[in-house]
N, C-alpha and C positions, 0 to 999 in steps of 0.2 A: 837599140836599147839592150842593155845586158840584165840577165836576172839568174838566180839561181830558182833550180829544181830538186822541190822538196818531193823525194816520195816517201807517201807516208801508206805503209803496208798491215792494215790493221787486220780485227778476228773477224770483223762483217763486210768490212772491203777493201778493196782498193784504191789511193786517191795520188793525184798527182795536185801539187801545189808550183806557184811561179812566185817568186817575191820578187820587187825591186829594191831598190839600198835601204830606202826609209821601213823596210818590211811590211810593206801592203803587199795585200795579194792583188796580183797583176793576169790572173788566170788561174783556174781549179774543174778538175773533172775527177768523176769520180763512178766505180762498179761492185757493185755487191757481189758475192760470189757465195756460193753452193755452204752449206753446212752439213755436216755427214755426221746422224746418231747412231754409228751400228749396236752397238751395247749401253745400257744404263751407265753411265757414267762416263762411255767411251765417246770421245771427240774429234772429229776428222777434217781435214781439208785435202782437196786436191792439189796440190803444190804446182802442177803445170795450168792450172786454172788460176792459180795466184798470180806466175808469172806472165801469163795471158793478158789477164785483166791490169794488171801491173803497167806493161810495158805501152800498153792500148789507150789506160789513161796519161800515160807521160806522153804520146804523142800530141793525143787530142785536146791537151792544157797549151803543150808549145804551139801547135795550130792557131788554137785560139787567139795570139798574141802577135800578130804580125809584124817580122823585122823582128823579134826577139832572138838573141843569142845570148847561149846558158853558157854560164862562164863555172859552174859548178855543179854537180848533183849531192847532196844530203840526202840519205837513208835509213831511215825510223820505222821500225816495225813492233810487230805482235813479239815478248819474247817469247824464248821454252818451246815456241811451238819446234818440230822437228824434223829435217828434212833428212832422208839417206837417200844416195840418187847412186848410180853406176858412174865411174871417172869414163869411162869410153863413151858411152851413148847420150849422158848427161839425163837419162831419163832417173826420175825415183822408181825404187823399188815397193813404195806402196805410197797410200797417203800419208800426210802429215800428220805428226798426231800432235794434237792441239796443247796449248797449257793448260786449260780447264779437264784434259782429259785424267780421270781417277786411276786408269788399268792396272798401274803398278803399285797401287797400295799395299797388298802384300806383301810385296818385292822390298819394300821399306820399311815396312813390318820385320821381316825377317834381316834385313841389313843392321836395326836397332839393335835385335835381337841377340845379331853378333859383336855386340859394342862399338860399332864404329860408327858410331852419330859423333861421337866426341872430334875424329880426327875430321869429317867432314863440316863440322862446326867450325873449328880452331882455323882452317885451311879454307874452307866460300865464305863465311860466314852464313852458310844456306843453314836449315834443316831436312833432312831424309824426310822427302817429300813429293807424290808424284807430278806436285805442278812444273819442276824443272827437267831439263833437260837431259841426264843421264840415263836417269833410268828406262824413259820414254827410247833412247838412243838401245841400249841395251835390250830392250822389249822388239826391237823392229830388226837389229842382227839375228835374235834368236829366229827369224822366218827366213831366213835368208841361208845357203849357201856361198851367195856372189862373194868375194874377198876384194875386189876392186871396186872402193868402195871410198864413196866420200859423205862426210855429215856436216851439215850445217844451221842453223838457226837462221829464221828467214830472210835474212840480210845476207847472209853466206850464199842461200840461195839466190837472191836476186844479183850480188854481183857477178857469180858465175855466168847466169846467162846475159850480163850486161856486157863483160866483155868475151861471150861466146864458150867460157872453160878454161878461158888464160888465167883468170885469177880467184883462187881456193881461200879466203880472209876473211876475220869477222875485227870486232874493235872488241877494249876493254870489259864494256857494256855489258854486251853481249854475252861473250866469254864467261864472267862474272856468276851469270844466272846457270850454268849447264851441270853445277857439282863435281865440275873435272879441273875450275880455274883457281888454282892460287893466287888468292888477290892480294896477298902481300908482297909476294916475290913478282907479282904478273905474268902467270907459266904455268903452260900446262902441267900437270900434277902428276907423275908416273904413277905412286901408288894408289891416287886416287881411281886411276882407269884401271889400275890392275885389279881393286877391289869392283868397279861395275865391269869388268872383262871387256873393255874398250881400246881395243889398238888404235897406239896415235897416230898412225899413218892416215887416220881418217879425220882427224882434227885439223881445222882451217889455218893459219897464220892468225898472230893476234896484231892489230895495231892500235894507234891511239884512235880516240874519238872526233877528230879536227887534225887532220893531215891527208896529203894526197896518196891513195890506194892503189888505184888503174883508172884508166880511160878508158871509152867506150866503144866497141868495136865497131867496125863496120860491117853492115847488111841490116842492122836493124832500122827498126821503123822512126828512131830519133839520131839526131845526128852524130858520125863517130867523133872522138879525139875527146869530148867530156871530160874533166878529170870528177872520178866520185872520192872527195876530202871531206865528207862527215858521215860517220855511222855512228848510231845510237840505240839503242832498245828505248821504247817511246817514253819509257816513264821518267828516263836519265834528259831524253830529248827534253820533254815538257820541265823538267827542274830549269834546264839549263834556259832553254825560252824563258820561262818564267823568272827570267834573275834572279834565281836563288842562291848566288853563288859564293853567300858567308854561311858560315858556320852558324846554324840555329835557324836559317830561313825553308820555311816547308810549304810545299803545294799539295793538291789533292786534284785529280785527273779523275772525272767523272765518266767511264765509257760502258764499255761490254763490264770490266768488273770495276772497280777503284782501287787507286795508288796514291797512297800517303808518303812522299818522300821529305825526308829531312838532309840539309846537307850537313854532316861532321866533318867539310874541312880534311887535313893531311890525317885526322883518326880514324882509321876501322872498329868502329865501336859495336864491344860486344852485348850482345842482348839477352838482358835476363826474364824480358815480359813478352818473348815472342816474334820481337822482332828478325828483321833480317839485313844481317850489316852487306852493304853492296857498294862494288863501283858508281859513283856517279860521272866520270868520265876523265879524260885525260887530252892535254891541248898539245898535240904535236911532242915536244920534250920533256915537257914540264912536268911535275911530280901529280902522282896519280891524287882525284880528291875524292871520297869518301860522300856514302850518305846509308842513314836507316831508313827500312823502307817497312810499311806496313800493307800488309795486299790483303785485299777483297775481292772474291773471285767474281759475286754476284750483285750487279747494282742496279745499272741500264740492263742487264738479261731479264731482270724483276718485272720490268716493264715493260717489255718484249713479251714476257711469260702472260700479261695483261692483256698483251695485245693478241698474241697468235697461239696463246693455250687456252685461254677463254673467251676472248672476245669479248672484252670488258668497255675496251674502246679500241677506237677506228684506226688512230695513229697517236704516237708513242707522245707526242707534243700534247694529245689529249689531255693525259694525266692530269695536270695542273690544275684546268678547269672545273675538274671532277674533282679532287683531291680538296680544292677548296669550295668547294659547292657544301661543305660541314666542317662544323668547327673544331672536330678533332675527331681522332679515330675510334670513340666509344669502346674503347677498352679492345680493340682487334689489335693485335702484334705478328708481324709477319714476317720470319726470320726465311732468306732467302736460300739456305743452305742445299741448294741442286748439285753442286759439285764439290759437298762436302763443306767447311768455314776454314778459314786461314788465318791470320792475324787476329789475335791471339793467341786462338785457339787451336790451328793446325790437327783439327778431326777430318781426317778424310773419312768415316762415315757418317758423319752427320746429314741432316735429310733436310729439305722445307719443310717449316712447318709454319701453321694460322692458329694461332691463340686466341682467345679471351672470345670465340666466335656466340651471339646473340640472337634470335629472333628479329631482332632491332637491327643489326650487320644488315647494312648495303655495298652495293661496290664500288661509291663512294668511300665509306670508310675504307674500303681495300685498298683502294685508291692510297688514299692520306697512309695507310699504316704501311703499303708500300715505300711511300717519300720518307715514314721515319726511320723506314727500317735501312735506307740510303745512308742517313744523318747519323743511325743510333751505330752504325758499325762503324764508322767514321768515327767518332767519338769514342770507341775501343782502341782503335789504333794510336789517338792523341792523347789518351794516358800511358797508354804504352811508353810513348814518347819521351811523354814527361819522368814519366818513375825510372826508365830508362837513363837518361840527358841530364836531369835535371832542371833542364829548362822550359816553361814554361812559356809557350809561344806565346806570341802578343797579335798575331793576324795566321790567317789561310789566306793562301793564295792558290783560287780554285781555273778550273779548264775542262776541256772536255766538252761533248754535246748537254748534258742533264744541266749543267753548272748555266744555261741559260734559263729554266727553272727557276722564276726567282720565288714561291711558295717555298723548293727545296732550299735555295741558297738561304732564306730567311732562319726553315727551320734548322738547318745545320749550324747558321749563327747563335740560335737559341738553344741548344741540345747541346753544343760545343762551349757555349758563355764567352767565344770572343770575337772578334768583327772575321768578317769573312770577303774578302777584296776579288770580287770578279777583274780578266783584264780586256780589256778593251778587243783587243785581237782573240777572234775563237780559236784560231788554229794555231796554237801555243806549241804542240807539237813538230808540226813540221816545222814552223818558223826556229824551235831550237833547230834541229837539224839542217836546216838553212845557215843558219847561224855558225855551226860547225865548219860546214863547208866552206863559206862566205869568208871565216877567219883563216881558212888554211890558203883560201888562195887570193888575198888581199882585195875581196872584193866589201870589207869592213877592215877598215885599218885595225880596231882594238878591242879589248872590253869594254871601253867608256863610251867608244860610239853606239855601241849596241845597250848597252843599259839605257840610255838618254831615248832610245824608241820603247823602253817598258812604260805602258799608258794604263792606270786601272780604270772599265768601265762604272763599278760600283761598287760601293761596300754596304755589306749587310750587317746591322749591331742587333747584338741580345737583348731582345725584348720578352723573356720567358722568365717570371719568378722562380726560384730557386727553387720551392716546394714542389711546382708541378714539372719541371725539369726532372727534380730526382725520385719524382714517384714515375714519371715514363724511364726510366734509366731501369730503376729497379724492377718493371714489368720485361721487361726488353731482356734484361738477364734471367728470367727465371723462362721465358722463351726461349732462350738460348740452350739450357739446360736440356726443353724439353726436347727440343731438335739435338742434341748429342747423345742421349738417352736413345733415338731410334736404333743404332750397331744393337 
C-alpha cells in the first residue's frame, strides 16, 4: 500500500499524518511539546525538541500501518516562528522564537520611524511587524558572535535534519512571511536584509510549493530515499486542502490563533484595511498564485487561557457545553489581545481585556463571550476583505480543531451573515500538503482528481436578526478600543 506523509509541524505539537489516494487518513500520531514564557510577551520553543518530537511521531504513524510505503513526504508548519542553528554542529543557537512572540516591537517601532514601512509593503506585502520573521532573525544575531550560520523557518528546520544538513531550502510560502521575500520577483531581497542587517548567506534556497526538494537520508528512524515534494506554511497548506483555488474563495483555520485566507489568483493585492497580501503557493513551474490573508493571533489560546489560567473548565472540548448552558453573554465582551491584535488593527500593544463585567457574570457567560470573541474577530478580517476585494463572499470554508464546535460555527454563521461550510476531513492541513507532494510525484494524477475528494461535512446558515447582530458588533468594537487604550 503506498501513501503519503503529511508532517504537520504546529505551535502546540507535533503530528505526523498518512493519507491514501482517496485522502483518508490511513494512520496519525501525534506530541505536544514544551512552551517557553521567559518575558511578557516573549515566546519560545525548543527547536531540537520540535525535531525530536517531529521525527518520533513520523515514525510511530508509519509503524502504525503495516506494509505501508511513503511514496512522498508534505511539510506544513507553524510560520515566522525562527530558527538560527550552527552550519557545523547543526545545533541552534538558542531557542526558537515563536510567531506570537512581541520582543521586537520597538525594533518596528523605530524601522516606521525610518520610513521604511513603505518599501517593505510595496516588496512582502507584510507590515513592520514583530509577528514575522525578520526581525525575530535579527534579534537572535544580535546574541551571537558565531558567523557560520544558518536560518530558517521551521520547515527549513525540519528538512535540514531530514536529510542530516544536505539540504538548506524553504518554498514560496514560507519565504513569503520572513520580511526579506520579494514576492513579485520571488527573491531574496538585498536591500531588504541590508535594512534588518541580515546576511544572505544565511537565507535557505527558495522553491515552489509542489515539487521534489531532497530525499531522506539515511540513519534516521523513518526510511531513507523519501522524496519531500510539498512545503507549505499551514495557512497556504489548508487554502490549498480546502480547494480554494479561484479567485474569491476563502477559508478560515481555527487553531492556537486564526487565518482568514482569501485566494487573489495571479494578483498581489494591495491592502488598504490591514490586510496582508501573501503567497499562497506555487505548483512546480507554474505562475506564482496570490492570496490576502487576515491573522488573528489569539483564538483557540482563548480557550487554553480558560483552561490552564483559570481553570474555568476541565478540557478545551468543555467550552461548548458551558458556553451554551446561557443564552447569550449578558453583556460580557472578551477581546483576547495577549499577544497584542493583528488584522486589522496591527497594535502590538494592546492587552486582554473583559468588558461589560456584572455581578450577574458567571463563567458561563465567559465561556460564550470567549466563543464570540472567536466569531467577532473573524468578522473584522471579513470586512477587511470585502472593502478591500470588493467581493463579497458567499460562504467560509472553515478547519482547524475549534471549527468542530458547532455553538462557534453557528455563531460565526450569525456574526458573519453568511453560511459557513465545515469540511468533512478535520485535517485540512496536512492533507493540502499531502496534496502538494502527492501532485509533484504522480501519486494524484491532477487538480481535478483532488477537488472530486473536497466533501463538506456541514453548513451553518444565519439565524441572527440584524438588530442583535449589530448591537454585539458595536460592543465588540468599543472593547476593542478599550484593549488598545492599555500602551
Amino acid at each position: 500500500m503506498h501513501a503519503i506523509l503529511a508532517l504537520d509541524q504546529g505551535t502546540t505539537s507535533s503530528r505526523a499524518i498518512l493519507f491514501d489516494s482517496r485522502g483518508s487518513v490511513l494512520g496519525i500520531a501525534q506530541r505536544e511539546f514544551q512552551q517557553f514564557y521567559p518575558r511578557p510577551g516573549w515566546v519560545e520553543h525548543d527547536a531540537e525538541e520540535i525535531w525530536r518530537t517531529q521525527i518520533e511521531v513520523a515514525a510511530e504513524c508509519i509503524a502504525s500501518v503495516p506494509g505501508v510505503e511513503i511514496a512522498a513526504i508534505g511539510i506544513t508548519n507553524q510560520r515566522e516562528t525562527t530558527v538560527v542553528w550552527d552550519r557545523a554542529t547543526g545545533k541552534p543557537i538558542a531557542n526558537a522564537i515563536v510567531w506570537q512572540d512581541r520582543r521586537t516591537a520597538e525594533y518596528c517601532d523605530e524601522l516606521r520611524a525610518a520610513g521604511h514601512e513603505a518599501v517593505f509593503r510595496e516588496r512582502t506585502g507584510l507590515l513592520l511587524d514583530p509577528y514575522f520573521s525578520g526581525t525575530k532573525l535579527r534579534w537572535l544575531l544580535q546574541q551571537t558572535q558565531n558567523t557560520n550560520l544558518a536560518f530558517g523557518t521551521i520547515d527549513s528546520w525540519l528538512i535540514w535534519n531530514l536529510t542530516r544538513g544536505a539540504t538548506h531550502a524553504t518554498d514560496v510560502t514560507n519565504a513569503s512571511r520572513t520580511l526579506l521575500f520579494d514576492i513579485h520577483r520571488c527573491a531574496w531581497d538585498e536591500e531588504l536584509c541590508r535594512i534588518l542587517e541580515i546576511p544572505r548567506s544565511l537565507l535557505p534556497e527558495v522553491h515552489s510549493s509542489s515539487g521534489v526538494v531532497a530525499k531522506t537520508a539515511a540513519g534516521l528512524p523513518i526510511p531513507a530515499g523519501i522524496p519531500i515534494a510539498g512545503i507549505a506554511g499551514d495557512q497556504q497548506a489548508a487554502l490549498f486542502g480546502q480547494r480554494c483555488t479561484r479567485a474569491g474563495m476563502a477559508k478560515n483555520t481555527y487553531g492556537t490563533g486564526s487565518f482568514v485566507v482569501m485566494n487573489t489568483g495571479s494578483d498581489a493585492v494591495t491592502s488598504t484595511h490591514g490586510l496582508l497580501s501573501t503567497i499562497a503557493w506555487r505548483l512546480r513551474d507554474e505562475p506564482v498564485q496570490y492570496a490576502v490573508e487576515g491573522s488573528i493571533f489569539v483564538t483557540g489560546a482563548a480557550v487554553q487561557w480558560l483552561r490552564d489560567g483559570l481553570g474555568i473548565i476541565e478540557n478545551a472540548a468543555d467550552i461548548e457545553a458551558l458556553a451554551a448552558s446561557v443564552p447569550d453573554s449578558n453583556g460580557v465582551v472578551f477581546v483576547p489581545a495577549f499577544t497584542g491584535l493583528g488584522t486589522p488593527h496591527w497594535d502590538a500593544y494592546a492587552r486582554g481585556t473583559i468588558a461589560g463585567l456584572t455581578r450577574g457574570a458567571t463563567k458561563a457567560h465567559l465561556a460564550r463571550a470567549t466563543l464570540e470573541s472567536i466569531a467577532l474577530q473573524t468578522v473584522d478580517v471579513l470586512e477587511a476583505m470585502r472593502l478591500d476585494s470588493g467581493i463579497a463572499l458567499t460562504e467560509l470554508r472553515v478547519d482547524g480543531g475549534a471549527s468542530t464546535n458547532d455553538l462557534l460555527m453557528q455563531l460565526q454563521a450569525d456574526l458573519a451573515n453568511i453560511p459557513v461550510i465545515r469540511t468533512r476531513t478535520s485535517e485540512i492541513t496536512a492533507l493540502g500538503a499531502a496534496y502538494l507532494a502527492g501532485l509533484a510525484t504522480g501519486f494524484w494524477r491532477d487538480a481535478e482528481e483532488i477537488d472530486a475528494q473536497w466533501k463538506a461535512d456541514r453548513a451553518f446558515t444565519p439565524s441572527m436578526d440584524a438588530n442583535t447582530r449589530a448591537a454585539k458588533r458595536e460592543l465588540w468594537q468599543r472593547a476593542v478600543a478599550r484593549a488598545k487604550e492599555w500602551a
